[in-house]
C-alpha positions as CSV (number, residue, x, y, z in Angstrom):
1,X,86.8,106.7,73.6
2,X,85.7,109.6,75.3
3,X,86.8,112.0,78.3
4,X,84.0,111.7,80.7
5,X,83.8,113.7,83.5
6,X,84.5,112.4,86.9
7,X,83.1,113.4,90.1
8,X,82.2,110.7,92.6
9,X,82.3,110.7,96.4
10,X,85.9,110.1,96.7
11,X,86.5,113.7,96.1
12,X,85.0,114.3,99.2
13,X,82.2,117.6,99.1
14,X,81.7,118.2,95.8
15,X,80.4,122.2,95.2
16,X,76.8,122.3,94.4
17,X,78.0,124.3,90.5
18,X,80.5,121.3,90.5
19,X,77.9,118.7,90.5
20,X,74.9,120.5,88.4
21,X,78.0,121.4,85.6
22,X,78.5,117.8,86.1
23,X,75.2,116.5,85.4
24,X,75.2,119.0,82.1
25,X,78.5,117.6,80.6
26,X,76.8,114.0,81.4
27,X,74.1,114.5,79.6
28,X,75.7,116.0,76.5
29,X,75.6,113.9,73.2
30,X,78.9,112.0,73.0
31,X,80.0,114.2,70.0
32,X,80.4,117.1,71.6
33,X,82.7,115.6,74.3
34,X,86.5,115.6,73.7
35,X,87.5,112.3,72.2
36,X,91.2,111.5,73.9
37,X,92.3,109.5,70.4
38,X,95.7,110.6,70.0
39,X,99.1,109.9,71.5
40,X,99.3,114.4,71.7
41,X,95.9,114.0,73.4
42,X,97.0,111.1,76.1
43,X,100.4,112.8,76.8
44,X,98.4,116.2,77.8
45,X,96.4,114.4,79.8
46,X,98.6,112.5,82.1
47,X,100.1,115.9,82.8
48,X,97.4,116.2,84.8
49,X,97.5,113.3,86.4
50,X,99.8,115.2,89.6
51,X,98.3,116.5,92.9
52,X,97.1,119.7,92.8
53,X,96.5,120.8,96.2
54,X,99.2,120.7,98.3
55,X,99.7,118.8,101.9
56,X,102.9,120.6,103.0
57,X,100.7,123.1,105.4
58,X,99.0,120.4,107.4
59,X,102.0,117.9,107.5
60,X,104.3,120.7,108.5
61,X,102.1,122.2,111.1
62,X,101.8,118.8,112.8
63,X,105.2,117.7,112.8
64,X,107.9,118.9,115.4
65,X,109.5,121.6,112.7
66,X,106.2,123.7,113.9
67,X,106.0,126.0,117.0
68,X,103.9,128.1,119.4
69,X,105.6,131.7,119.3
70,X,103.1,132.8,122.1
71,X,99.9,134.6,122.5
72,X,99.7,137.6,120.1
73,X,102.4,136.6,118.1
74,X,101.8,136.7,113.7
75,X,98.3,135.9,112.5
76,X,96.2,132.8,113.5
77,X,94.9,130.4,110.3
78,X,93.0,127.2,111.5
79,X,94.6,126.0,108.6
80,X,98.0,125.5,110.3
81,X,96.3,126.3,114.3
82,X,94.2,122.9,113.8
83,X,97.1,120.5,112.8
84,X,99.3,121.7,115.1
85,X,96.9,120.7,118.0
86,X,96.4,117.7,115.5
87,X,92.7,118.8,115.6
88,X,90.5,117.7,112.2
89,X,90.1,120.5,109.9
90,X,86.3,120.3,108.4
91,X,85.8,121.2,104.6
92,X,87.9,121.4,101.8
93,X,89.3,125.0,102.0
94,X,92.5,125.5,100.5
95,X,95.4,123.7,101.9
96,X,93.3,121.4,103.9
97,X,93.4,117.7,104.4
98,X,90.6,117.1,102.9
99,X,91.2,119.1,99.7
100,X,94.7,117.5,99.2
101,X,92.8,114.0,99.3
102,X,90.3,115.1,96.5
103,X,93.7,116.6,94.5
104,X,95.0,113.0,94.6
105,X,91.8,111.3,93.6
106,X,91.5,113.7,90.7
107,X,95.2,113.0,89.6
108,X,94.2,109.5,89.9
109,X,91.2,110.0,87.9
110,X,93.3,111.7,85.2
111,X,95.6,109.3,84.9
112,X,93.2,106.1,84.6
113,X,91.3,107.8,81.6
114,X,94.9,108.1,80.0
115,X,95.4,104.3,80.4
116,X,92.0,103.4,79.1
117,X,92.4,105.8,76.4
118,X,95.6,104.0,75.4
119,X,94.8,100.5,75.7
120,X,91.3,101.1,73.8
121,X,92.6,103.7,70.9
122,X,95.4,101.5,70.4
123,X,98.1,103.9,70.1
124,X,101.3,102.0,70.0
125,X,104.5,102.1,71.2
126,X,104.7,106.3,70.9
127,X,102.7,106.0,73.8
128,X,104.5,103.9,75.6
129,X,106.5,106.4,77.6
130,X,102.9,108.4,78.6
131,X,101.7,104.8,79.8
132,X,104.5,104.8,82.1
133,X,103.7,107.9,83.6
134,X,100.4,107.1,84.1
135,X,101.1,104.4,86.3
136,X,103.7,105.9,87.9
137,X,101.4,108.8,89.0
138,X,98.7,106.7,89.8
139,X,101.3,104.8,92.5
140,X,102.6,108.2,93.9
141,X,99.4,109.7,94.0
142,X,97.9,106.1,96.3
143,X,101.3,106.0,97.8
144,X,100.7,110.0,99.2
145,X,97.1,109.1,100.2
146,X,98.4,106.0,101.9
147,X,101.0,107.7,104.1
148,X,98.7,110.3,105.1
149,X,95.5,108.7,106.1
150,X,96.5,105.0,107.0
151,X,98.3,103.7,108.6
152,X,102.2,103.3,108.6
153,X,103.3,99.8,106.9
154,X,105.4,98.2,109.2
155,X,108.0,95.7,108.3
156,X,107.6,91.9,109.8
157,X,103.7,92.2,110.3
158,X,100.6,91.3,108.4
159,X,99.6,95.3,107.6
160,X,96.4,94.4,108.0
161,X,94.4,97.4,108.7
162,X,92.6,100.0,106.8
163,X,94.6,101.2,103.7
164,X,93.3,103.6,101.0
165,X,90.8,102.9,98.0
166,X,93.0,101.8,95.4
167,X,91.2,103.1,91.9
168,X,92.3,101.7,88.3
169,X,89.6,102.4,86.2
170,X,87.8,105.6,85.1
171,X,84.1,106.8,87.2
172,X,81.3,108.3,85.6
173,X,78.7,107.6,88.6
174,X,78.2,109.9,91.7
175,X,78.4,107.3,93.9
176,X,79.8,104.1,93.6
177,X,80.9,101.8,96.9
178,X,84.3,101.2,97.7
179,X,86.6,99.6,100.2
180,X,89.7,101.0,101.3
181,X,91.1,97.6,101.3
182,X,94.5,96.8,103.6
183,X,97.6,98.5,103.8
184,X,99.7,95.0,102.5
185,X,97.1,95.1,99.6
186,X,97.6,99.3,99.5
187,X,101.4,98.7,98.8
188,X,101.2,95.7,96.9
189,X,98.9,97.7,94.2
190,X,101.5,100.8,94.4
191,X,104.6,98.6,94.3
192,X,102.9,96.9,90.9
193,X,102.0,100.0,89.3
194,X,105.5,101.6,89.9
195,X,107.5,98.7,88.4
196,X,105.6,98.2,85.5
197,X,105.7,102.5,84.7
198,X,109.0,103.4,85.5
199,X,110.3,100.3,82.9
200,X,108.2,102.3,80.4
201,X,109.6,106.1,81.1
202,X,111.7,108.0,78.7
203,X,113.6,111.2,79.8
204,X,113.2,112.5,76.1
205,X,108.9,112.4,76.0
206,X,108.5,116.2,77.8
207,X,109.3,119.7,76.9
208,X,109.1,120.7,80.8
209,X,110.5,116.7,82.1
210,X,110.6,118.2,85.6
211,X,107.0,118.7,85.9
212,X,107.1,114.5,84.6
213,X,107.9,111.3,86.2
214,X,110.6,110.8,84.5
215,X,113.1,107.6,85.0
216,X,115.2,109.8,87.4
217,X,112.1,111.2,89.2
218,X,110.4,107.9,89.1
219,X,113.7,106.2,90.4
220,X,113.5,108.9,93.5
221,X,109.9,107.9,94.2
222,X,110.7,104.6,94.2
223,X,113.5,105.1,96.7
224,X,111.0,107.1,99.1
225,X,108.4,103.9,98.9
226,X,110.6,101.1,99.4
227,X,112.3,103.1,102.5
228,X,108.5,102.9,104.2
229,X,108.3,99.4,103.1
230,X,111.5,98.7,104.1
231,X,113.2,96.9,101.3
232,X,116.8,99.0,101.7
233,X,118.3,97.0,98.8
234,X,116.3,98.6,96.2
235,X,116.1,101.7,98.0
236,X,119.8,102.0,97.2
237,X,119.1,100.6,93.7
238,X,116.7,103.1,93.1
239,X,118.7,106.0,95.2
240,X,121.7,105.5,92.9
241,X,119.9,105.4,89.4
242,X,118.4,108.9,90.2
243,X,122.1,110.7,89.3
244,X,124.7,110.1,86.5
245,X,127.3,108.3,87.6
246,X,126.4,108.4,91.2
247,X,127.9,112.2,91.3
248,X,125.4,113.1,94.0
249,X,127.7,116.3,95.2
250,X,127.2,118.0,92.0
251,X,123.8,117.6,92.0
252,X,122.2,118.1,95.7
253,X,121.4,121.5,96.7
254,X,124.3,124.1,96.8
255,X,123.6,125.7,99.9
256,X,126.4,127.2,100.7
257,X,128.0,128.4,97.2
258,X,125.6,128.9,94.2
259,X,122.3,129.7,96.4
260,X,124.3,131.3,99.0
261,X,125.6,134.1,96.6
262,X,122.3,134.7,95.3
263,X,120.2,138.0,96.1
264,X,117.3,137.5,98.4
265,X,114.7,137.8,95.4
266,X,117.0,135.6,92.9
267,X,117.2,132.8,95.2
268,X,113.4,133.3,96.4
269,X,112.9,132.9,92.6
270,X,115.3,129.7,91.5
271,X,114.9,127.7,94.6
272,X,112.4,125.6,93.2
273,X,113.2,125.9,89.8
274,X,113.0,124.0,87.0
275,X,117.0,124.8,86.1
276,X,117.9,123.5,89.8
277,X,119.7,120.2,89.0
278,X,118.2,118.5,92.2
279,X,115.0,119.1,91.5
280,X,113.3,116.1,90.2
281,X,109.8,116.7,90.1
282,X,107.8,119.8,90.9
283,X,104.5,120.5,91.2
284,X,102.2,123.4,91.1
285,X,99.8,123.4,93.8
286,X,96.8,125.5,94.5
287,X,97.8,127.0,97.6
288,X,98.5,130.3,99.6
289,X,101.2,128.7,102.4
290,X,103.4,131.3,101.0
291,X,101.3,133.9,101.6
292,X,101.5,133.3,105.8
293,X,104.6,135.7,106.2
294,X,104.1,135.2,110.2
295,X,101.7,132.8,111.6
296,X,101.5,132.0,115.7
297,X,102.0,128.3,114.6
298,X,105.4,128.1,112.4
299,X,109.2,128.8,112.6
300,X,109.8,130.4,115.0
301,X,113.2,131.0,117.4
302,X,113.4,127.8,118.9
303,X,113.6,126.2,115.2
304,X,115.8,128.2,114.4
305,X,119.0,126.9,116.6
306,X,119.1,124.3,114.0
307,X,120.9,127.0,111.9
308,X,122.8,129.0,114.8
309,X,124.1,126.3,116.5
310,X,127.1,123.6,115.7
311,X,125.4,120.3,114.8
312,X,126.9,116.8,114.7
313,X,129.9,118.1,112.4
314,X,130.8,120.6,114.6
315,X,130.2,123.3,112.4
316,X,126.8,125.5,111.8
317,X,124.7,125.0,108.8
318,X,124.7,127.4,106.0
319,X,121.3,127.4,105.0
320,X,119.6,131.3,104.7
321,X,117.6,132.5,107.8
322,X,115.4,135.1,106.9
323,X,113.2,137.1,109.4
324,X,110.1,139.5,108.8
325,X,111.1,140.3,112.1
326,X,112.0,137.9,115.3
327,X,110.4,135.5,116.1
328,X,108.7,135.6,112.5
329,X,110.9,133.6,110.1
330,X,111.2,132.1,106.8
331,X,113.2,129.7,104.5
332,X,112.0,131.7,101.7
333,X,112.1,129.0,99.7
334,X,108.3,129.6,98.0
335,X,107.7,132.1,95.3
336,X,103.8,132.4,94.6
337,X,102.3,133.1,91.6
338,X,98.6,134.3,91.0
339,X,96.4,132.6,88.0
340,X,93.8,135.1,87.2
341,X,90.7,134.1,85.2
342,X,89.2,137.0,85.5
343,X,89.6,140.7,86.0
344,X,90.5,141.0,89.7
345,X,90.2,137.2,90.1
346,X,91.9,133.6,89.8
347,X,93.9,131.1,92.4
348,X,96.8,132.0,94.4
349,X,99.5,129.0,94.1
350,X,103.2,127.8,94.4
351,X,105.9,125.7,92.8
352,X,107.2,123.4,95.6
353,X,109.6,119.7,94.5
354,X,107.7,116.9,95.1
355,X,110.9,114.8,94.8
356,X,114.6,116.4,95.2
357,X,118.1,114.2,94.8
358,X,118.9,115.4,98.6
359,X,115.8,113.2,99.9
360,X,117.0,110.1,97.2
361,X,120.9,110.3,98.6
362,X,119.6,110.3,102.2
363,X,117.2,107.8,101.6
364,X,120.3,105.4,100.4
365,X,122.1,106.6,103.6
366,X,119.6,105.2,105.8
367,X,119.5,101.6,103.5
368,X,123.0,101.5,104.1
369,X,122.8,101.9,107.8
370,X,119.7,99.7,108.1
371,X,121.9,97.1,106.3
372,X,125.1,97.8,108.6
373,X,127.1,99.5,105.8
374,X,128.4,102.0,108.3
375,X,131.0,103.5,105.9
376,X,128.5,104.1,102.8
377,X,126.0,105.7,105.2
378,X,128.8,108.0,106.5
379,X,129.7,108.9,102.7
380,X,126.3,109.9,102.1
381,X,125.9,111.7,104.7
382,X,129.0,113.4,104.7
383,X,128.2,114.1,100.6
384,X,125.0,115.7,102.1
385,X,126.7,118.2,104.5
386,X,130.0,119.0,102.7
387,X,127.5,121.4,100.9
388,X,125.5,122.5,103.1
389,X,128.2,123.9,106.0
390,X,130.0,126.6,106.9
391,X,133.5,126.3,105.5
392,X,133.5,122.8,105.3
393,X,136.5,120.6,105.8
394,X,136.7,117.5,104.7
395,X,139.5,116.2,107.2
396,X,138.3,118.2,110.3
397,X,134.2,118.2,109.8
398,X,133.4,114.9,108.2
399,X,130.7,112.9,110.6
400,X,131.9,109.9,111.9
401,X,130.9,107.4,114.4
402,X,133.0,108.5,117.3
403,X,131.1,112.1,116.6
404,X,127.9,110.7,116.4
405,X,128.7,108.8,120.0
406,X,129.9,111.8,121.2
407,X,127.1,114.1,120.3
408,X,124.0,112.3,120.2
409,X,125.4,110.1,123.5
410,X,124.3,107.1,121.4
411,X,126.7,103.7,121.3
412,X,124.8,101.6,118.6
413,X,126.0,102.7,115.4
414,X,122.9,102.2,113.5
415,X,121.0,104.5,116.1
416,X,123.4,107.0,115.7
417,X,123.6,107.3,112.1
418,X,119.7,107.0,111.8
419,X,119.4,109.9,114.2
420,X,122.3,112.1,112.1
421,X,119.8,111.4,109.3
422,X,116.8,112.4,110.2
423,X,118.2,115.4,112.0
424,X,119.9,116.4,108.7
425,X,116.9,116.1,106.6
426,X,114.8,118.1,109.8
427,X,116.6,121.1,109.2
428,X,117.1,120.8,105.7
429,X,113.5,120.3,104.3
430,X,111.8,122.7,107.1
431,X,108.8,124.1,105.6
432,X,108.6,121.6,102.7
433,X,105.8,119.4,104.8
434,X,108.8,116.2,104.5
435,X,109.4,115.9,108.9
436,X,106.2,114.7,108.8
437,X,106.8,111.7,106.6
438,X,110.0,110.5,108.8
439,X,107.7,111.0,112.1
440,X,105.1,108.3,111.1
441,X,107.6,106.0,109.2
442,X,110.1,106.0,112.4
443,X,107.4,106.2,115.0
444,X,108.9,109.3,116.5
445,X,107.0,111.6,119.5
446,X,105.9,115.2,118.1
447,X,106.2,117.4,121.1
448,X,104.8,120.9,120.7
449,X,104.4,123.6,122.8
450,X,101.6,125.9,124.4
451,X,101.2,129.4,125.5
452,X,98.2,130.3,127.0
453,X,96.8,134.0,127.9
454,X,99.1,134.5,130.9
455,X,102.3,133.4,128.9
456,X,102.3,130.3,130.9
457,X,104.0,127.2,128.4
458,X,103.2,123.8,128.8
459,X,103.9,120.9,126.4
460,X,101.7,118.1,124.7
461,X,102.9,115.0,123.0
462,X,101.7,112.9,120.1
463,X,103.1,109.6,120.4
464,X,103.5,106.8,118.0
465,X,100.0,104.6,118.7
466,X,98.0,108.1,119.5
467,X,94.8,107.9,116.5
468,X,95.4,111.6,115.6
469,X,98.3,110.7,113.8
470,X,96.4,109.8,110.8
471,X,94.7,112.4,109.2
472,X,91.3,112.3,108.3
473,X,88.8,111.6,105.6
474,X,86.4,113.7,104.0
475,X,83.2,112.5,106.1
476,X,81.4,112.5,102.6
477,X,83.2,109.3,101.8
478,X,80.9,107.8,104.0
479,X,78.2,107.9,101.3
480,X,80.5,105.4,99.2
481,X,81.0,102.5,102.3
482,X,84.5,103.9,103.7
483,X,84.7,104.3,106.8
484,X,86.8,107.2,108.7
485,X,89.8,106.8,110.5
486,X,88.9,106.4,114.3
487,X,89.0,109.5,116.6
């Protein structure tokens, strides 16, 4: 078997060196073409089989944890001034929609050249475990196209419209025609792939397992899927399988002890580290998000009452709050790194978690409210902030329903957890691109606000319906039969 390169129209504008270094590596003999004929061989492969790009600066700029500081205020990027006004970016420039839709199409490329590899070579059970991963990529990496630019599945109807080309087999042609499909037939492709990988993962295969699906990553995945498809039983299955010994506490983010204690630069450093037990999977993206230390369109001093201000516990979040100066602040949570390939030269990028055990446990919080186990969601949640808040008191802050009624004026219990929820995980993955993923899924109104020349602030809304909020497709994809999503 050998690795062919792959560069079809699904990767949306293709450079012009791109495609002629294409059309050379085509046309060399097969001999001189790396022969993927080894278990070694398969398992560096599917390590590339993992977004590259990352989607965290358009989801974030078009979800409600983004603001308007005001007219002259930090740096202007259309890069994070488009999505805001959930206008389309055109091209694939770095941390664009487009370019995060040709990442996943490459990661799905990568990994459907490792299956081939391994059913053709016959490489045996020692492959087993890379097998897994491949398909397990392949789902997350659909399963990320499909929340992004189709639209949401929604529980009790037929999902019916337009999903996202689902690819399982290697391309060597430019252009070959595909149909996006449905979004029932989107999921049911996804769900399949990720039960028949994560039976097949081993914790053991990987000397960096948190750059892997791994079981405990996969099971985390699997608990963000089935929460959009809304099967909450096996989103608590898969929630709980994702720690030891369902000791979430000890392994969530310590917010208020070990990362509190930290130095600015230390904890700037370990955030997203491989040696953080609640990381699950990370990802190195090609990006420079980290290098916008104060645009107009960001955190700014409304967002940051989430952290100054008592929340549903009665007590303020101890999460840091950095400024490069008011309104300009930060989480700090990115440390970039610069891959040279040349003197003077290379690609800025950043370390971010693709999947953390804070999104798995609140993922089972929400199951257990959606199912009417009121005192499991309230454990859960009350796990999530007993780290996470100032001086926390088990007997004076927990949450609890007369709390939630109280502070969010909502009687229906399963309202009010669902709100405590979503407002929890608002605050505690700002900047990480994840509000975006609850607005779609719970069909919640982004309002943002405007300031124009005279200082004068007005508001616009994006509400659930509105066609801006999917994002859109590379208009090359045309060339291969798909059609863009309406405007």
């Amino acid at each position: 078997m050998k690795l062919n390169k792959i560069s079809f129209v699904l990767l949306g504008a293709v450079p012009i060196l791109s495609l002629l270094s294409c059309k050379k590596y085509l046309d060399e003999a097969p001999d001189n073409r790396t022969e993927i004929n080894s278990v070694e061989k398969v398992a560096q492969l599917v390590s590339t089989a993992y977004p590259t790009y990352d989607y965290l600066t358009f989801t974030e700029a078009a979800s409600d944890n983004t603001e308007d500081k005001g007219v002259g205020i930090g740096s202007t990027d259309e890069m994070f001034d488009l999505p805001y006004n959930w206008v389309d970016v055109i091209g694939t420039g770095t941390n664009s929609t487009s370019a995060y839709w040709n990442g996943c199409y490459e990661a799905i490329a990568a990994a459907n050249q490792a299956l081939e590899a391994i059913e053709k070579e016959n490489l045996g059970a020692a492959a087993l475990p890379y097998k897994g991963e491949a398909l397990v990529a392949r789902a997350y990496a659909h399963f990320m196209l499909a929340i992004l630019y189709a639209t949401p599945y929604e529980i009790g109807t037929d999902n019916g419209a337009p999903g996202i080309p689902y690819i399982t087999a290697p391309e060597t042609k430019v252009i070959v025609q595909y149909s996006r499909g449905t979004v029932k037939s989107t999921y049911e492709q996804i769900e399949k792939d990720l039960e028949d990988g994560i039976k097949l993962l081993s914790a053991s295969a990987y000397k960096t397992p948190k750059f892997h699906f791994t079981p405990a990553a996969a099971h985390a995945f699997a608990s963000r899927f089935y929460l959009f498809k809304g099967d909450w039983r096996k989103v608590i299955d898969h929630a709980t399988l994702t720690v030891p010994g369902n000791d979430f506490v000890s392994n969530i983010r310590p917010i208020t002890t070990t990362l509190k204690n930290m130095t600015g630069e230390e904890f700037n450093a370990a955030f997203f580290s491989s040696a953080q037990k609640y990381n699950l999977l990370l990802s190195n993206n090609y990006s420079t998000y980290h290098y916008q230390y104060g645009p107009r369109h960001g955190y700014g001093a409304k967002l940051v009452k989430m952290f100054t201000t008592p929340n549903v516990t009665g007590k303020i979040l101890g999460n840091r709050v950095v400024s490069y100066g008011v309104p300009q602040y930060t989480t700090y949570k990115y440390k970039g790194y610069f891959f040279n390939t040349g003197p003077g030269i290379g690609f800025p990028y950043l370390t971010s978690a693709s999947l953390t055990v804070d999104e798995a446990l609140m993922n089972r919080a929400e199951a257990y409210a959606e199912l009417g186990d009121n005192e499991l969601a309230l454990k859960d949640i009350n796990d999530f902030y007993s780290v996470r808040t100032e001086s926390y008191n088990p007997t004076n802050d927990a949450v609890t329903l007369a709390k939630i009624n109280n502070f969010y004026k909502l009687s229906n219990p399963k309202e009010g957890l669902i709100r405590t929820i979503l407002d929890a995980k608002k605050a505690e993955f700002l900047q990480e691109g994840m509000r975006w993923f609850d607005i779609i899924r719970r069909k919640l109104t982004v309002v943002h606000n405007n300031f124009d020349a005279t200082g004068l602030e007005t508001f616009t809304e994006l509400k659930p319906g509105d066609k801006r909020r999917l994002f859109q497709l590379p208009k090359e994809v045309k060339l291969s039969g798909i059609e863009l999503n309406p405007r």
